[in-house]
C-alpha positions as CSV (number, residue, x, y, z in Angstrom):
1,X,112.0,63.5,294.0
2,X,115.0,62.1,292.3
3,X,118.8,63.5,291.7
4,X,118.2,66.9,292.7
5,X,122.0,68.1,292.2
6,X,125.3,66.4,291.4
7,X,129.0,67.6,291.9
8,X,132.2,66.7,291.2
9,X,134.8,67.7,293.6
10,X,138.1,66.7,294.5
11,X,140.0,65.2,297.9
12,X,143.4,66.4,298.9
13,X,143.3,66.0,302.7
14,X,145.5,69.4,302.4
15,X,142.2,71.2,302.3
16,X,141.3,70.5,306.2
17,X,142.6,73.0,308.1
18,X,143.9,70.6,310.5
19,X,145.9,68.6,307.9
20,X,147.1,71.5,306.0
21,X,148.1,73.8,309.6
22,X,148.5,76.7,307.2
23,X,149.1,74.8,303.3
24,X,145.8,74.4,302.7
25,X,145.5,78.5,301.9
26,X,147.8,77.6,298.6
27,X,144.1,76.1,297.3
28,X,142.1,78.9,298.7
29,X,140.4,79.0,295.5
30,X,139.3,75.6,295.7
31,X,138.1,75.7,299.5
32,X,136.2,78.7,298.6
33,X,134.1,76.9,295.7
34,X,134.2,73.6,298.1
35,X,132.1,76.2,300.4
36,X,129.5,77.1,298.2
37,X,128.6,73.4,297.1
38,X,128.2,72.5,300.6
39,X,125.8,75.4,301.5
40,X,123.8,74.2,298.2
41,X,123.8,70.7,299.6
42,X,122.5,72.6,302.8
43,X,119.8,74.7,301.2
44,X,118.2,70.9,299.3
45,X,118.5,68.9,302.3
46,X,118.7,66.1,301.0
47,X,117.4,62.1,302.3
48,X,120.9,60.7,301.3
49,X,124.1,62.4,299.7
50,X,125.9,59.4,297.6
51,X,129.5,59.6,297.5
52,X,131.8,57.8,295.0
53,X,135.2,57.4,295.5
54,X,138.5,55.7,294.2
55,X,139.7,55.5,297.7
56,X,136.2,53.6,298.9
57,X,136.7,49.2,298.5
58,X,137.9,48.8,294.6
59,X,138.2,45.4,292.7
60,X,138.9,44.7,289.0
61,X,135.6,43.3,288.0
62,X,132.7,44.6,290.7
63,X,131.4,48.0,292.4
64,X,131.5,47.7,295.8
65,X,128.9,49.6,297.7
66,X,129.5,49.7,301.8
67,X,126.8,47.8,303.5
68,X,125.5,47.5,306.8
69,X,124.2,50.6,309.1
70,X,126.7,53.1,308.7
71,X,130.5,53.4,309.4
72,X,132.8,55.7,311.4
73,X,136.4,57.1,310.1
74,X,138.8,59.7,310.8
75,X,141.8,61.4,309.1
76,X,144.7,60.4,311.3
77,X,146.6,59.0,308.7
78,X,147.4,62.6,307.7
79,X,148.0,63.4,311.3
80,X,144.2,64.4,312.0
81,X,142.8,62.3,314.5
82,X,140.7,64.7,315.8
83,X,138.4,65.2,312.3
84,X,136.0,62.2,312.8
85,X,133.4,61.0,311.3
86,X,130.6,59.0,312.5
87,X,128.1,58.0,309.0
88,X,124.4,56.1,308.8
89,X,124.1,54.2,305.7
90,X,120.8,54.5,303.4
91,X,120.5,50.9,303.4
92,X,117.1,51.0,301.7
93,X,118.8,52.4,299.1
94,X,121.9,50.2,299.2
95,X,119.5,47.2,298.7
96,X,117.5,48.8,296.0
97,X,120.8,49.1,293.9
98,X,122.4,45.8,294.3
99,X,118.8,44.1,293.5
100,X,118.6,46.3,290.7
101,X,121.8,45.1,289.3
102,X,121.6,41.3,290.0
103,X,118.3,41.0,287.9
104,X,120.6,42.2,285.2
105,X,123.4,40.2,286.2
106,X,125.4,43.5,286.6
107,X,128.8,43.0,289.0
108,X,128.0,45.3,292.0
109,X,126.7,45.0,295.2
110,X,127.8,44.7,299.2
111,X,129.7,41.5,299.2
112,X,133.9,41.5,299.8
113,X,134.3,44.5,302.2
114,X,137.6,45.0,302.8
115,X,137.9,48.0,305.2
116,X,134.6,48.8,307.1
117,X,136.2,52.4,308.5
118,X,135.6,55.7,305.9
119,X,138.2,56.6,303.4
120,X,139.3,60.4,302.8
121,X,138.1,60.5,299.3
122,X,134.4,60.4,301.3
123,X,135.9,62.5,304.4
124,X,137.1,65.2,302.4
125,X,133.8,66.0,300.7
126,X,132.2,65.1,304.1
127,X,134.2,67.4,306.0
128,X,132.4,70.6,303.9
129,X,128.8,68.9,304.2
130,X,129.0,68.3,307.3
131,X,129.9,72.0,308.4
132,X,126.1,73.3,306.7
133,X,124.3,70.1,306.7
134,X,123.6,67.6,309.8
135,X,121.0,65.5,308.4
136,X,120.4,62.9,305.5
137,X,122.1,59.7,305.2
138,X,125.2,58.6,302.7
139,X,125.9,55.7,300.3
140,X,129.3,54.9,299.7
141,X,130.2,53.4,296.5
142,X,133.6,52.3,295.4
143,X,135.4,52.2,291.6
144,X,136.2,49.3,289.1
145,X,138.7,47.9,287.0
146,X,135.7,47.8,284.3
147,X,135.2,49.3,281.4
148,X,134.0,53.1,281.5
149,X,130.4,52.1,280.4
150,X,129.7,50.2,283.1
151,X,130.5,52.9,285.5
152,X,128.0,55.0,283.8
153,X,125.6,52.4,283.6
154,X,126.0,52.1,287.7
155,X,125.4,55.5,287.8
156,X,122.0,54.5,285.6
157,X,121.2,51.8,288.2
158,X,121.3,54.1,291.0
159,X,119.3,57.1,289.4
160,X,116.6,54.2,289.2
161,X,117.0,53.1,292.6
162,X,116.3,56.6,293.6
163,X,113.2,57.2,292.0
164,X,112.3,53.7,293.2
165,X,112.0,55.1,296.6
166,X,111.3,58.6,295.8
167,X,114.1,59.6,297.5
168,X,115.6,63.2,297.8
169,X,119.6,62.5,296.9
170,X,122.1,64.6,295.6
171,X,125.3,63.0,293.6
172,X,129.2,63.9,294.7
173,X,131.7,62.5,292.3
174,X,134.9,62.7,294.4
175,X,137.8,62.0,292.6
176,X,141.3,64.4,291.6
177,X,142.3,65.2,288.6
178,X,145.4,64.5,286.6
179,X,148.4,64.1,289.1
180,X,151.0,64.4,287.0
181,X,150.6,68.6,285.9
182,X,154.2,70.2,287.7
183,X,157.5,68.8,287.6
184,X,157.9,70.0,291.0
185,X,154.4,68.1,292.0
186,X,154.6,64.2,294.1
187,X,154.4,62.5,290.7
188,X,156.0,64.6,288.4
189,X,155.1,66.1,284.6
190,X,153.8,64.1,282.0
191,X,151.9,65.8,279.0
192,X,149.1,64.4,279.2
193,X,148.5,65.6,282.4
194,X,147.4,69.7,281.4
195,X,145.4,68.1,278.0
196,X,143.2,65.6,280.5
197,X,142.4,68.2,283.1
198,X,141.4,70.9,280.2
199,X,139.8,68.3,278.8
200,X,137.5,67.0,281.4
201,X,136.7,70.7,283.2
202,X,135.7,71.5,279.4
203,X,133.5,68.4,279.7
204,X,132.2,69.0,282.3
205,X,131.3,72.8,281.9
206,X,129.4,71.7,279.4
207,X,127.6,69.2,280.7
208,X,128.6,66.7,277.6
209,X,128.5,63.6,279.9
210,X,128.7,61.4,276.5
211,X,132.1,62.7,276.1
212,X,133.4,61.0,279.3
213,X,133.1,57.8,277.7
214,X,135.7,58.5,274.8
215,X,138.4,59.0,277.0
216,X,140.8,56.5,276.1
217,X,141.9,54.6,279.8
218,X,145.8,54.7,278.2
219,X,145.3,58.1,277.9
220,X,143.9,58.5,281.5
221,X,146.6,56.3,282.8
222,X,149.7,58.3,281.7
223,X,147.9,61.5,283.2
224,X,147.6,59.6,286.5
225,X,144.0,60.8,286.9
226,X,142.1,59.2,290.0
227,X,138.5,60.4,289.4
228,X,137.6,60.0,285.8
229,X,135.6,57.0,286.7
230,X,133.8,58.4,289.4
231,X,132.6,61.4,287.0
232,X,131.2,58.9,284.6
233,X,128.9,57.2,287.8
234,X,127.6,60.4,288.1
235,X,126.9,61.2,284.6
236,X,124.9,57.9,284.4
237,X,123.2,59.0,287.5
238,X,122.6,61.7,285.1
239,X,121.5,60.1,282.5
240,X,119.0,61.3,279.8
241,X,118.2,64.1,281.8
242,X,118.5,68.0,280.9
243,X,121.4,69.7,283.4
244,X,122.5,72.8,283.9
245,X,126.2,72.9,284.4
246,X,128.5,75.3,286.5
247,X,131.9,75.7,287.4
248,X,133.0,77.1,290.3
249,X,137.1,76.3,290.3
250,X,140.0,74.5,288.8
251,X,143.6,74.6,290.4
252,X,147.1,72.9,289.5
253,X,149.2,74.7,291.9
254,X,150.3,71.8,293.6
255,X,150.7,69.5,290.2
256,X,147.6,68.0,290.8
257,X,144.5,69.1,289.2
258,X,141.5,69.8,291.8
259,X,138.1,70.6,289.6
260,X,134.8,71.2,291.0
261,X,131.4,71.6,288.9
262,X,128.1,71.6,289.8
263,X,125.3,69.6,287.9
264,X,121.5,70.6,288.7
265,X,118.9,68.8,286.7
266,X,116.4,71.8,284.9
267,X,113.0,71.4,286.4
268,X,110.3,70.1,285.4
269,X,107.7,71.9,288.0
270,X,105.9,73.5,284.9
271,X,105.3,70.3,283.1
272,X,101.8,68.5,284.9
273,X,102.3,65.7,283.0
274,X,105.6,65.1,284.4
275,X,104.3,66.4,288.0
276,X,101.3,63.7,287.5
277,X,103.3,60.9,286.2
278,X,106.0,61.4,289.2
279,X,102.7,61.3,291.8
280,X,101.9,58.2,290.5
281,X,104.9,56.5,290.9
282,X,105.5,57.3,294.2
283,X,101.8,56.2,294.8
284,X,102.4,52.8,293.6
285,X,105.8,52.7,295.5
286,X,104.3,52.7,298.5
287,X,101.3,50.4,297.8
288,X,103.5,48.0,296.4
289,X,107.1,48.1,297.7
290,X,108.1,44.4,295.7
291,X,111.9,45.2,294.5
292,X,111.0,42.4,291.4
293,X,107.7,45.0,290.3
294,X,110.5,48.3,290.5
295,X,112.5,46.0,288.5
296,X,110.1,45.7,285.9
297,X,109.1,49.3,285.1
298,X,113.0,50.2,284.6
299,X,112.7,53.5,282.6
300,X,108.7,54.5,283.9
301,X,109.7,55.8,287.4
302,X,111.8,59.0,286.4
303,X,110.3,62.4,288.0
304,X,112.5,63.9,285.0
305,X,110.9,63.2,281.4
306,X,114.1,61.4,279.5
307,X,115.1,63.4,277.0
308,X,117.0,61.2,274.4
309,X,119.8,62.7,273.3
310,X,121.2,62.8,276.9
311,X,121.0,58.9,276.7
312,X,124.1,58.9,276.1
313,X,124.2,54.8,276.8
314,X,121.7,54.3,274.3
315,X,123.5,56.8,271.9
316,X,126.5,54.8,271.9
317,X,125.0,51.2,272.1
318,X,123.2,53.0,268.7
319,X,126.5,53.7,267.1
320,X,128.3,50.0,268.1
321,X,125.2,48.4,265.9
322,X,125.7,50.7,263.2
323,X,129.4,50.0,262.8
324,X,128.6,46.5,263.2
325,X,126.9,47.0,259.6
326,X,129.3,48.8,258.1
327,X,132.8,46.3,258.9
328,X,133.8,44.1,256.4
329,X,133.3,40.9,255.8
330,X,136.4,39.5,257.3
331,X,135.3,41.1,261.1
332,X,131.7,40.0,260.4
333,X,133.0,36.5,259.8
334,X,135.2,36.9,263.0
335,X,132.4,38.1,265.3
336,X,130.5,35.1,263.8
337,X,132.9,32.9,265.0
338,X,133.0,34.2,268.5
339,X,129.1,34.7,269.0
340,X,128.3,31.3,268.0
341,X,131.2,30.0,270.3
342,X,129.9,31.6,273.1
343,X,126.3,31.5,272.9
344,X,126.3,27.9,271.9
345,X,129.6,26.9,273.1
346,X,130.5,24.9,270.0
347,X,133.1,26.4,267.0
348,X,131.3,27.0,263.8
349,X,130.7,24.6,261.5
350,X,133.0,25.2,258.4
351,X,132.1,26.1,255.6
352,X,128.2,25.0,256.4
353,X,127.9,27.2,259.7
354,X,128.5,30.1,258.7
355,X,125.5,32.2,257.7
356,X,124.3,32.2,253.5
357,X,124.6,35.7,253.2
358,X,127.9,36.3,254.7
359,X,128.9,33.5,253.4
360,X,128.0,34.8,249.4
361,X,129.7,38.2,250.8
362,X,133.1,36.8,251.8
363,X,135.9,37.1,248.6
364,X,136.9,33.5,247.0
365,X,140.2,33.6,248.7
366,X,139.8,33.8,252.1
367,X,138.6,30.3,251.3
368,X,141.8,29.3,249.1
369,X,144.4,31.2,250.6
370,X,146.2,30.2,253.7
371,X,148.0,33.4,255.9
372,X,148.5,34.0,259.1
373,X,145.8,36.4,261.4
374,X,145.1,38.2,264.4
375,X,142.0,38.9,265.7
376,X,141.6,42.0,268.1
377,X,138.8,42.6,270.4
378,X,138.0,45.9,272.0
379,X,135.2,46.9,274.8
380,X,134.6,50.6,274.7
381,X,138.6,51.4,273.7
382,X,139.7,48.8,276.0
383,X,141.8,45.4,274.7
384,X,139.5,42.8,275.7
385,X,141.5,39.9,273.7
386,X,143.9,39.4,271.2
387,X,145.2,36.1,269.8
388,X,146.6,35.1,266.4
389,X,149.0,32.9,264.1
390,X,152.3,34.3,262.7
391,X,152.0,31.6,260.0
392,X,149.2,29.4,258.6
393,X,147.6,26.8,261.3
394,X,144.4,26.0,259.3
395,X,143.9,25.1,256.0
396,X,142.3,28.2,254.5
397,X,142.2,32.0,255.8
398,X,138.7,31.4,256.9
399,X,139.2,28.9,259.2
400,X,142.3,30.8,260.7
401,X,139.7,34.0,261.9
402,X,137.3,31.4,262.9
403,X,139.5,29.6,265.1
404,X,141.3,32.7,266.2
405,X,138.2,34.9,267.0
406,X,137.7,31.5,269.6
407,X,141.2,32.1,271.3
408,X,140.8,35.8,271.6
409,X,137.5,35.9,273.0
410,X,138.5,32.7,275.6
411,X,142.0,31.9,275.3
412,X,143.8,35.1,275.6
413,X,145.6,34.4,279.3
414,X,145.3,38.2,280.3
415,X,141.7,38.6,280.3
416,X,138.5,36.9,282.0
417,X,136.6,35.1,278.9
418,X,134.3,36.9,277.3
419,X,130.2,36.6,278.2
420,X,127.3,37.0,276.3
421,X,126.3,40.0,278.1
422,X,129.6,42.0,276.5
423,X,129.1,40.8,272.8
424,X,127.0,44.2,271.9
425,X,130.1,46.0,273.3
426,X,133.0,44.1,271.3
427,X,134.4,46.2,268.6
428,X,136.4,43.4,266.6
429,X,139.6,43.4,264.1
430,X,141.1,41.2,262.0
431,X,144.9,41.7,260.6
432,X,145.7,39.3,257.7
433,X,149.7,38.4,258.2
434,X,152.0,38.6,254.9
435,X,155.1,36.8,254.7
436,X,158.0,38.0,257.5
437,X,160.8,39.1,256.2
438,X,164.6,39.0,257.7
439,X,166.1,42.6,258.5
440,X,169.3,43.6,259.4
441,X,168.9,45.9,261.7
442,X,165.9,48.7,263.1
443,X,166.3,50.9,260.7
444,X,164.1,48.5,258.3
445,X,161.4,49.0,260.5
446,X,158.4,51.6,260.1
447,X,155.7,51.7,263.0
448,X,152.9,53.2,260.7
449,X,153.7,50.0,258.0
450,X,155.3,46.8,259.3
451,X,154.9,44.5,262.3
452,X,157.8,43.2,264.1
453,X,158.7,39.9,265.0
454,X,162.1,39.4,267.3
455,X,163.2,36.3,267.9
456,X,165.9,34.9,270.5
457,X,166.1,31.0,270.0
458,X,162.8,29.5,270.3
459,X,161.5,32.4,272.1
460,X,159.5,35.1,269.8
461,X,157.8,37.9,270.7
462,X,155.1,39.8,267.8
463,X,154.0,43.4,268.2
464,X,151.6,44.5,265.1
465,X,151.8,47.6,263.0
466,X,150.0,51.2,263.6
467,X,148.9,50.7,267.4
468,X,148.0,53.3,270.0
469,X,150.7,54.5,272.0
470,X,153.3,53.0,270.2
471,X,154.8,56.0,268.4
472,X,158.4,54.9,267.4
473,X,160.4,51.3,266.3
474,X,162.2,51.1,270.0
475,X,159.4,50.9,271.6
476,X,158.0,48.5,268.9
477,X,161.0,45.9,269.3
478,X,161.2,46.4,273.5
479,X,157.5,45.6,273.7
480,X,158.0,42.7,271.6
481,X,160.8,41.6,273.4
482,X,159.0,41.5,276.2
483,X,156.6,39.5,274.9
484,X,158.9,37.1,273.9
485,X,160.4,36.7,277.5
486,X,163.7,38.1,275.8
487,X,166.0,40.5,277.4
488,X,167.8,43.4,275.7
489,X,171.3,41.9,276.9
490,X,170.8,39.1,274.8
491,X,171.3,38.7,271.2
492,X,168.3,38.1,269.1
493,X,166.7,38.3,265.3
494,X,164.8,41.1,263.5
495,X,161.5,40.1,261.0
496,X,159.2,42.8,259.6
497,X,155.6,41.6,258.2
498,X,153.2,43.8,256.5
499,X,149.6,43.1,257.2
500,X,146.8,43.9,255.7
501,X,143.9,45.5,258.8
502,X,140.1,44.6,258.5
503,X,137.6,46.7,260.7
C-alpha cells in the first residue's frame, strides 16, 4: 500500500456554498478542480486521508499532530453552523509517527493541544471529500516555526509510518497561496506575491519537490503565503519516489492565490521484485507489530523502490558536506569552534585544540593580527545565530572566531542554542571587521561595500554590508538603529567599516 495520491489544495471558506451565499461562483474555476480531486479520493478509497494545515495547533519548535479518537468542528465562525463535521482519528497511525520521530529525537508528536474542535483549513478540503467519500479515517497534522527541512523530513516520517502499517493513505496539503496578489484584495499588493505563486504552481507542475526547500522564508513572508510549509510535508511524504504531477487550477481573482495539483506516485505493479519485497513487509508487520523493530528497518518498508534523485533530503544533506569542503579556512576554524563547544561542552583549546591540518592551513595572521568578527550561522537560509565584536576582545584573530562562533551558536538571545542534531545543517560565516570610520552624513554609505555602525551615546547599533533584503542605506541605518535601541527623533553618529566576508 503506501501514499497512493497527494494534493495540494487551498482553503477559503468562500468556496462552501453556505459561506459564500452566491461569492463563492467568483472561484468557479477552483470548485470545479476541488471536484475532481475529491471524486479521485473517492475512486482510491483510502484507510486514512492525512490533512496538513496552518490553521491545525502550530508552535515555533514542534508538529503537532491531533490525538485522541477523533474530533468534531463546524464552520460557524464564517456564519455556517450548519456545515459540521464529525472526524475519527487513525490513531494507529498517529502513534506510529510520533514513535517514529522520538527514536530520532525529532520535535513532533500529540502533546500541547490547544483546540480539540477542527479548523477550516481541514473543513474546507473535508467539505469536497466528504460529498464522494464516507469512509477512511483522517490525521490532522499542524505547521512549525522550523526550518523548511524539517517539514519535509515530517513528511518522510510519515510516508514510513504508512508503509509501517500498510496502510492505504492519500496526502492533502492544504494551505493558500500568496495573499498579498491585488491591491484591492484583504492584505493588499506586494511583488512578491505574483513571483511566489508562479513560482510554486511551476514547482509543483513539475513535480520538483527539491525546489520547495530553496524558498527563502523572507521571501515567503513578504508574499504572505500560508501553505508553503504544508507543501514541503507532502513532498517528504513524497520522498524518493517517481510522481506524476497535474494541475488542475490556479486563481488570483480575489488577491489571494488558490492552487490545486495532484501528485500520484507511478506504479510499480510491473516490477515483481517490488510487488515481492512490499508482500514481505506487510508479512512481517503483522507477525511482529514491535514499533522499536519498524524503527529499525527505516528505508526497507517502501512498496515504492526509492529512486535517488527524488531524495531530495539526501541530495541536499549531499551538497551541505560538499560546501563544508570547499569554505575557507577561517569558517572551517569557526565551525571547529562551535562543534567542539557543543559536542564537548568545553571552548577549544588555543592554539593546541585546534586540529594539525587546519591548523597548517590557516594564514600566519589570523594568529598575529587582532580585528574585530562576526560569525553568522544559517540553517537551510534561515539566521540561526549571529554574534560578533566591533573591535578586538581577544588577543589574536583566531581566538576572536573561536570565541565568537561560541556566542553565536549559544549566546545569540533571539534563538534556542544550537544542538548537535543541527550541526550538519549550519552553513557558517565569518566577516573580518576593518577599522570604522566617522562619516558625515548617509551619503558615505554603500550597502553592497560598508557596514554601518550608528551610535547615540552609549547605545550602538551594527548592521553588516551586502545582506538579503537590505537593498538601500535607509534601511541600513533604521535597522541599525533599532538595534541600538535608538530612535530616529534623536540625534546620533554615523561609522562605516569595510569587512572582509569568509564562506
Amino acid at each position: 500500500m503506501g501514499i497512493t495520491a497527494a494534493f495540494m489544495v487551498p482553503h477559503p471558506p468562500l468556496i462552501v456554498p453556505e459561506v459564500g451565499r452566491g461569492g463563492e461562483k467568483e472561484i468557479q474555476e477552483t470548485t470545479d478542480a476541488y471536484e475532481i480531486i475529491a471524486k479521485k479520493i473517492a475512486e482510491i478509497e483510502p484507510d486514512t486521508i492525512i490533512i496538513t494545515s496552518p490553521h491545525a495547533t502550530m508552535y515555533r519548535n514542534y508538529f503537532h499532530i491531533s490525538p485522541n479518537n477523533g474530533a468534531r468542528g463546524d464552520l460557524g465562525d464564517f456564519g455556517a453552523r450548519m456545515v459540521s463535521f464529525e472526524e475519527h482519528y487513525d490513531h494507529e497511525l498517529v502513534n506510529r509517527i510520533t514513535k517514529l520521530a522520538f527514536y530520532d529525537d525529532f520535535p513532533a508528536g500529540f502533546e500541547g493541544e490547544k483546540k480539540k474542535t477542527l479548523d477550516h483549513g481541514t473543513m474546507v478540503p473535508l467539505y469536497f471529500i466528504r460529498k464522494y467519500y464516507k469512509g477512511g479515517k483522517i490525521i490532522r497534522i499542524g505547521l512549525s516555526g522550523l526550518p523548511l527541512v524539517d517539514h519535509y523530513k515530517l513528511g518522510m516520517y510519515i510516508q514510513q509510518a504508512v508503509n509501517d502499517l500498510g496502510r492505504k493513505a492519500v496526502f492533502v496539503a492544504s494551505g493558500d497561496l500568496s495573499h498579498k496578489l491585488q491591491e484591492y484584495g484583504p492584505y493588499g499588493f506586494a511583488k512578491e506575491g505574483p513571483v511566489y505563486d508562479a513560482r510554486i504552481m511551476d514547482t509543483a507542475g513539475r513535480a520538483a519537490f527539491g525546489e520547495m526547500l530553496d524558498f527563502d522564508e523572507d521571501f515567503c513572508d513578504k508574499a504572505a503565503e500560508c501553505g508553503h510549509r504544508s507543501f514541503v510535508i507532502m513532498a517528504g511524504a513524497m520522498d524518493g519516489i517517481d510522481v506524476t504531477a497535474e494541475v488542475l487550477s490556479h486563481q488570483d481573482v480575489t488577491g489571494v492565490g488558490y492552487g490545486i495539483c495532484c501528485f500520484y506516485p507511478k506504479s510499480n505493479e510491473n516490477n515483481p521484485e517490488d510487488q515481492e519485497s512490499t508482500r514481505n513487509t506487510e508479512k512481517e508487520i503483522v507477525k511482529n507489530d514491535s514499533w522499536f523493530a519498524a524503527l529499525t528497518r527505516v528505508n526497507e518498508s517502501v512498496s515504492i523502490r526509492k529512486n535517488p534523485d527524488r531524495c531530495f533530503l539526501d541530495i541536499l544533506m549531499k551538497k551541505l558536506e560538499d560546501d563544508k569542503e570547499k569554505s575557507d579556512s577561517y569558517v572551517k576554524l569557526a565551525r571547529a569552534s562551535l562543534e567542539n563547544y557543543i559536542r564537548n561542552k568545553k571552548k577549544l583549546d588555543y592554539p593546541d585544540g585546534i586540529p594539525e591540518d587546519l591548523r597548517k592551513s590557516l594564514p600566519e595572521e589570523i594568529f598575529t593580527k587582532r580585528a574585530g568578527a562576526f560569525v553568522s550561522i544559517h540553517k537551510n537560509g534561515s539566521l540561526r545565530g549571529c554574534i560578533g565584536t566591533i573591535l578586538p576582545t581577544e588577543d589574536s584573530l583566531a581566538e576572536e572566531i573561536i570565541e565568537n562562533a561560541i556566542s553565536a551558536a549559544v549566546r545569540d538571545p533571539r534563538f534556542d542554542p544550537i544542538t548537535e542534531n543541527e550541526l550538519k545543517w549550519l552553513d557558517i560565516n565569518v566577516d573580518v571587521l576593518g577599522e570604522p570610520e566617522d562619516i558625515s552624513d548617509k551619503s558615505m554609505l554603500d550597502v553592497k561595500r560598508y557596514g554601518v555602525i550608528v551610535s547615540c551615546g552609549a547605545r550602538r547599533g551594527l548592521l553588516l554590508p551586502d545582506l538579503d533584503g537590505v537593498d538601500d542605506v535607509d534601511t541600513q541605518i533604521s535597522i541599525a538603529m533599532r538595534k541600538g535601541g535608538i530612535r530616529p527623533t534623536e540625534r546620533y553618529k554615523l561609522q562605516r567599516f569595510e569587512v572582509v566576508r569568509h564562506i
